[in-house]
C-alpha positions, -999 to 999 in steps of 0.1 A, spaced: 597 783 689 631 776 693 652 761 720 665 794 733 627 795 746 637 787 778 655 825 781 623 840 771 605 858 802 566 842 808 545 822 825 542 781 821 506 771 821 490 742 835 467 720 818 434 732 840 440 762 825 437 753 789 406 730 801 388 761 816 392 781 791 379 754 763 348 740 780 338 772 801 335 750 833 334 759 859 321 794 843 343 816 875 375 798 864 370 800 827 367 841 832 396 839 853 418 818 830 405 842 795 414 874 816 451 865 825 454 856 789 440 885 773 459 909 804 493 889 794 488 897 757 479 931 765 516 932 792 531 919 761 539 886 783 541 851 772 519 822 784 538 787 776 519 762 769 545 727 764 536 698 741 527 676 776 500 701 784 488 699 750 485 659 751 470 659 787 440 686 777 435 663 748 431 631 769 411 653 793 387 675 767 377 641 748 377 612 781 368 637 808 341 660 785 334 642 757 344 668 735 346 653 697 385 647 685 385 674 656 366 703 681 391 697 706 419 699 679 405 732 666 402 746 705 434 736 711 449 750 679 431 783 682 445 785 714 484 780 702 471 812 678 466 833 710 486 867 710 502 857 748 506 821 739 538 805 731 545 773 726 577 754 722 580 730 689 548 748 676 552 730 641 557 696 658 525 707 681 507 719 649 513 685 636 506 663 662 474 681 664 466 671 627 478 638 631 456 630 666 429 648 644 432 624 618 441 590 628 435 565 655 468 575 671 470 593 707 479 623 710 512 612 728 519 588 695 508 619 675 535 638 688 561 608 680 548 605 644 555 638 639 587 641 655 599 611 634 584 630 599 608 660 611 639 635 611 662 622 584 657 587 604 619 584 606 618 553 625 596 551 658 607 515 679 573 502 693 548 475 693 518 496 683 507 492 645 489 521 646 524 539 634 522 516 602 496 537 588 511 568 591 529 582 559 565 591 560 570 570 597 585 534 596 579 514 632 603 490 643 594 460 664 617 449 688 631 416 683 
């Protein structure tokens, strides 16, 4: 989506939200959370769902419910898919979502991989190796 987002009349939603809704628990708050989506799409409103909520149901859905990497992944990109659902940087979200899926970054580093893969200057400054496996990011160590 692009940055004139922020102009666009909706809803911000929380990452409970996006946890109910994947693991159907508690089963009264996973109704709730699938009806104001569905009502929303049906308003024609938006639901935004940022990049941070994305990472945090991530850490949650895998830590928290043990959910396997790639099913949380492909809950949380069938969820960006949802009529009512917008989310800022979608491709940078769709991307992280493959990286996290796919290497032994978090999803936070994700995100930085694939923000430095949509630069000219893919260079990510940090002490964790796990950026040198990633194709098309450079990490620079300080010092």
């Amino acid at each position: 989506m692009e940055e004139g987002w922020r102009a666009v009349p909706g809803i911000i939603c929380d990452t409970n939200i996006v946890v109910r809704l994947l693991t159907g628990d508690p089963p009264v708050q996973a109704r709730a959370a699938a009806a104001a989506l569905d009502r929303a799409a049906e308003e024609g409103e938006g639901v935004f769902l940022a990049i941070v909520v994305l990472a945090e149901a991530a850490y949650v859905l895998t830590k928290t419910y043990g959910v396997e990497r790639r099913a949380a992944a492909r809950g949380l990109r069938e969820l960006t898919e949802h009529p009512a659902v917008r989310v800022p940087e979608i491709d940078l979200a769709r991307e992280s979502l493959s990286l996290w899926t796919e290497s032994k970054l978090d999803f936070a580093d994700a995100y930085l991989a694939a923000l430095a893969r949509s630069r000219p200057d893919p260079r990510v400054l940090s002490f964790d190796r796990d950026f040198d496996a990633v194709p098309g990011v450079e990490r620079v160590e300080p010092g």
